[in-house]
C-alpha positions in Angstrom: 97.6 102.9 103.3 99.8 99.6 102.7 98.6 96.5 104.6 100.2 96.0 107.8 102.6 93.4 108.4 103.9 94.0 112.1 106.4 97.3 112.9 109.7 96.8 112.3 112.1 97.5 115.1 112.8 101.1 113.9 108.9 101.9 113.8 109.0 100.3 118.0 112.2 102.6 118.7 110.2 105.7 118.0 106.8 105.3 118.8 108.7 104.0 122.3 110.3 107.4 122.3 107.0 109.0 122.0 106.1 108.0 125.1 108.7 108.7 126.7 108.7 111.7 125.7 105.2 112.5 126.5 105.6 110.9 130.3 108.7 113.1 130.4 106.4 115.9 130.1 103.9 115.1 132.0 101.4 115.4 129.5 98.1 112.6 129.9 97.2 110.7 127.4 93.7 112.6 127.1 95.8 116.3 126.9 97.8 114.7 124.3 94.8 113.4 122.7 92.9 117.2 122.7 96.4 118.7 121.5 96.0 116.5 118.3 92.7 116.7 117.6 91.9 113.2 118.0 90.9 110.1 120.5 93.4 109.2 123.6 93.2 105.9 122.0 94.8 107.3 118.8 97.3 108.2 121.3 98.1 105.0 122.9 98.3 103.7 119.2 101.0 106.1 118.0 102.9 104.8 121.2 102.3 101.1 120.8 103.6 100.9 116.9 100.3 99.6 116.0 99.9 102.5 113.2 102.1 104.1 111.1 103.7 107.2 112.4 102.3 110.7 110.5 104.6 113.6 110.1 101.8 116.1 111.0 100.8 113.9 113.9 104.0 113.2 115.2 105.0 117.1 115.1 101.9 118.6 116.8 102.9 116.1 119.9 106.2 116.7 119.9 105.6 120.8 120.5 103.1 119.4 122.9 105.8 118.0 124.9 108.0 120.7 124.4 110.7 118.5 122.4 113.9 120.9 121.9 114.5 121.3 118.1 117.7 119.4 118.6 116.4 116.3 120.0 112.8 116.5 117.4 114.7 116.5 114.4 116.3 113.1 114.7 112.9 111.5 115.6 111.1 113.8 112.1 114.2 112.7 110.3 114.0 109.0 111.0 110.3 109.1 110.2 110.4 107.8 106.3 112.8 104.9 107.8 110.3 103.8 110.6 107.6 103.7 108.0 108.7 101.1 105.5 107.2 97.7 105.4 109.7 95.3 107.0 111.3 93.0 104.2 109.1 90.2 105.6 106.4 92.3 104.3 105.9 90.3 100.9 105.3 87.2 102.6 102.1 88.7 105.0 99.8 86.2 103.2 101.7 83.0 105.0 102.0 84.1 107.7 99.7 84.2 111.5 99.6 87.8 112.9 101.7 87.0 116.0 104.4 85.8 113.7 104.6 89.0 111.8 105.0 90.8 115.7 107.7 88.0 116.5 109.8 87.9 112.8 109.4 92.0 113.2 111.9 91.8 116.1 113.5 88.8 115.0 115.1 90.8 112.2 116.9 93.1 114.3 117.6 90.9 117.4 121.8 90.4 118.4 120.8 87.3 120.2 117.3 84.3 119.3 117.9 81.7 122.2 115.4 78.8 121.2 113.5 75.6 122.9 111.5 73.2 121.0 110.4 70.2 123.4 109.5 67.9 120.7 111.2 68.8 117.5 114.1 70.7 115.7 113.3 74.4 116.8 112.1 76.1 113.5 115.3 78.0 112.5 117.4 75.0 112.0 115.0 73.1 109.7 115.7 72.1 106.3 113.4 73.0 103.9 112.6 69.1 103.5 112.3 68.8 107.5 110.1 72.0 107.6 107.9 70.3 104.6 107.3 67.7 105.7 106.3 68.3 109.2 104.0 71.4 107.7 102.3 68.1 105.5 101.7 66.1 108.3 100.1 68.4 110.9 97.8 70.5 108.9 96.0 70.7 106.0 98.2 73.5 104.2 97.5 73.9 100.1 100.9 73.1 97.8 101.1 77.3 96.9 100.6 78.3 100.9 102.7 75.7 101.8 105.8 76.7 99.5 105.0 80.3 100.6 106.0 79.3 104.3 109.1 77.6 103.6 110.5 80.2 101.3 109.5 82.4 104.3 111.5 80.5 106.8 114.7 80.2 104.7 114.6 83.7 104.5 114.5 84.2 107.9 117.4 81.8 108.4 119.7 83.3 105.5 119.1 87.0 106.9 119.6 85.8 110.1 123.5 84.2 109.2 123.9 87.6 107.0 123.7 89.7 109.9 125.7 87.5 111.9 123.1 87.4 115.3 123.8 84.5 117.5 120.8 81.9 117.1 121.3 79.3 120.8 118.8 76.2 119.8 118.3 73.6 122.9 116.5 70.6 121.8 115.5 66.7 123.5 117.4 64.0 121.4 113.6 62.6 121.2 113.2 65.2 118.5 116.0 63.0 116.4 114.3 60.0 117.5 110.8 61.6 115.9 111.1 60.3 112.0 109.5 63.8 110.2 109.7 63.0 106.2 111.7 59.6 105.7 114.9 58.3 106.4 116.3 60.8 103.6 115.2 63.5 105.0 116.1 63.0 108.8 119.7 62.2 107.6 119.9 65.4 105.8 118.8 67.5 109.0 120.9 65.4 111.7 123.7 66.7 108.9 123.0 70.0 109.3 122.9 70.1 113.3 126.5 67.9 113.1 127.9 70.7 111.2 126.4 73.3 113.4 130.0 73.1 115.3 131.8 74.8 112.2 128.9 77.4 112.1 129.8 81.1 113.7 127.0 82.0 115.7 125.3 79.2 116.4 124.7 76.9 119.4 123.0 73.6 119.7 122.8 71.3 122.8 120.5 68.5 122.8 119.6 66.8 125.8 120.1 62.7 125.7 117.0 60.7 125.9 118.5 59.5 129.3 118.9 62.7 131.2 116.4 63.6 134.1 113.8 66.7 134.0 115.2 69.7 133.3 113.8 73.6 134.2 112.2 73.3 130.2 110.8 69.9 130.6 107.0 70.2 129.5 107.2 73.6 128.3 105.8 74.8 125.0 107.9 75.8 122.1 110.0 78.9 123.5 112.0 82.0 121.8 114.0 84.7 123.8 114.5 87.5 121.8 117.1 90.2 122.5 117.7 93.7 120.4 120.1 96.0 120.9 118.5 98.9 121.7 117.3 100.0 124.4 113.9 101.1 123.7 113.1 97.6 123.1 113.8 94.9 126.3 113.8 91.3 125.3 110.9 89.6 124.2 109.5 85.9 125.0 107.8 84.1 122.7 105.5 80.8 124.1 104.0 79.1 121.6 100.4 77.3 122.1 98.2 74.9 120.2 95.8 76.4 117.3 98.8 78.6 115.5 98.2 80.8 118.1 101.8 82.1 120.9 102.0 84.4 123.8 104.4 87.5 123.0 105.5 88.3 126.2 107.5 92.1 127.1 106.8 91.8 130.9 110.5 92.0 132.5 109.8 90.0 135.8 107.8 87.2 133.2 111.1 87.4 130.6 113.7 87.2 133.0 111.7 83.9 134.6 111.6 82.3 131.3 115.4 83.3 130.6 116.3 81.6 133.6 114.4 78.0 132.9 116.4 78.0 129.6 119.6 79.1 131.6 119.1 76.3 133.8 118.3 73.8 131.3 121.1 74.7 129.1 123.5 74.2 131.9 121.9 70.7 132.6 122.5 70.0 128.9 125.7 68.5 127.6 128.4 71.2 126.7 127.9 72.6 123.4 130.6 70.5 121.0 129.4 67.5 122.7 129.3 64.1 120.5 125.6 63.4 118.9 123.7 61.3 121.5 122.3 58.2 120.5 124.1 58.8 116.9 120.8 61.5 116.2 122.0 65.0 118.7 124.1 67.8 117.8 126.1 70.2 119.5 127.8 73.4 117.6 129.3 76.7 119.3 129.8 79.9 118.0 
């Protein structure tokens, strides 16, 4: 069995239908479990995507449930699909476990709305930003390190490819924060000034002069949206340590959604001048 490297949105979409299906039924975890031959745990794995999904497995519970032929032949068929390592797959080694959950729905998402209270939020750094800020705050080897950003700018280029709207809100402190050199903060303030001709793509950055906001003092945020709807929205919180908080619980989502609402709307319109000659602003 291949390593894993986080389910891809396909894998989520029917190991989600399994359940549903098996609620729909009204069959327990434990009869499902005794109808497979295996633990209920196995079970609750199958529907969490935290293995890959078996043919043989995945037929036996879908007679369990009494799945019509008609509506078990898409979810056999789409098997092989929902089993292939996700394209970030080759780049496991560089990357924390949590990020391999968060870049698995990242790659299927119609909509990443991001906060970064301190800095540029990760999916609009330049490789030379992103460098340079990995050097200073940890202790990364040259090979890992090269790993990561080749990572990232794959993220961004398949991102822009598939045309999702990426939202970035951002304190003008973060222009303010000198990561890498003169050289290097000139090349990223380029890249958010030009983020107005970009389709797609939002920035606001809120002046060093403005009062709190719903975001002020919050950790590093993503919102992540898919379009299906097996999948609701996802919250990312990151925390000190490398570590972040993946967070599926509608009424916890939805709270977070509407602290970034309210900050955005606090925030100067997107197309708004630079503040302080170091912001950006770009609309889709």
């Amino acid at each position: 069995m291949r390593p894993r490297s986080g389910p891809t949105v396909e894998h989520r979409v029917l190991a989600e239908r399994m359940r549903i299906l098996r609620e729909r039924a009204g069959v327990s975890l434990q009869a499902a479990a005794v109808a497979l031959g295996a633990h209920p745990a196995t079970v609750r794995r199958i529907e969490r995507a935290e293995t890959g999904l078996d043919a043989h497995q995945v037929r036996v519970l879908l007679e369990c449930y009494a799945v019509p032929a008609a509506e078990a032949e898409p979810i056999m068929t789409g098997l092989a699909a929902a089993n292939l390592p996700g394209w970030w797959h080759r780049w496991r080694d560089a990357m924390e476990p949590w990020q391999q959950e968060v870049i698995g729905i990242e790659s299927s998402a119609a909509l990443v709305r991001t906060w970064h209270p301190a800095l540029v939020p990760e999916l609009l750094r330049t490789p030379a930003y992103e460098a340079a800020l990995r050097k200073a705050l940890t202790a990364d080897p040259a090979p890992g390190l090269d790993r990561r950003i080749e990572l990232l700018a794959e993220r961004q280029r398949r991102l822009e490819e598939r045309g999702a709207a990426l939202w970035a809100l951002l304190p003008a402190a973060a222009l303010h924060t000198t990561v890498g050199g003169p050289v290097v903060m000139a090349e990223q303030r380029t890249v958010l000034e030009e983020a107005v001709h970009r389709k797609h793509l939002t920035v606001q950055v809120v002046p060093l002069h403005f009062p709190p906001h719903p975001m002020t003092g919050l950790p590093p945020l993503h919102l992540l949206r898919v379009p299906a709807p097996e999948i609701g929205d996802r919250a990312v919180l990151e925390g000190p340590g490398a570590r972040a908080d993946i967070i599926g619980e509608p009424a916890a989502v939805t709270d977070y959604r509407i602290r970034l609402d309210g900050a955005c709307a606090a925030a100067p319109r997107p197309g708004s001048p630079l503040p302080e000659g170091g912001g950006g602003a770009g609309k889709p």
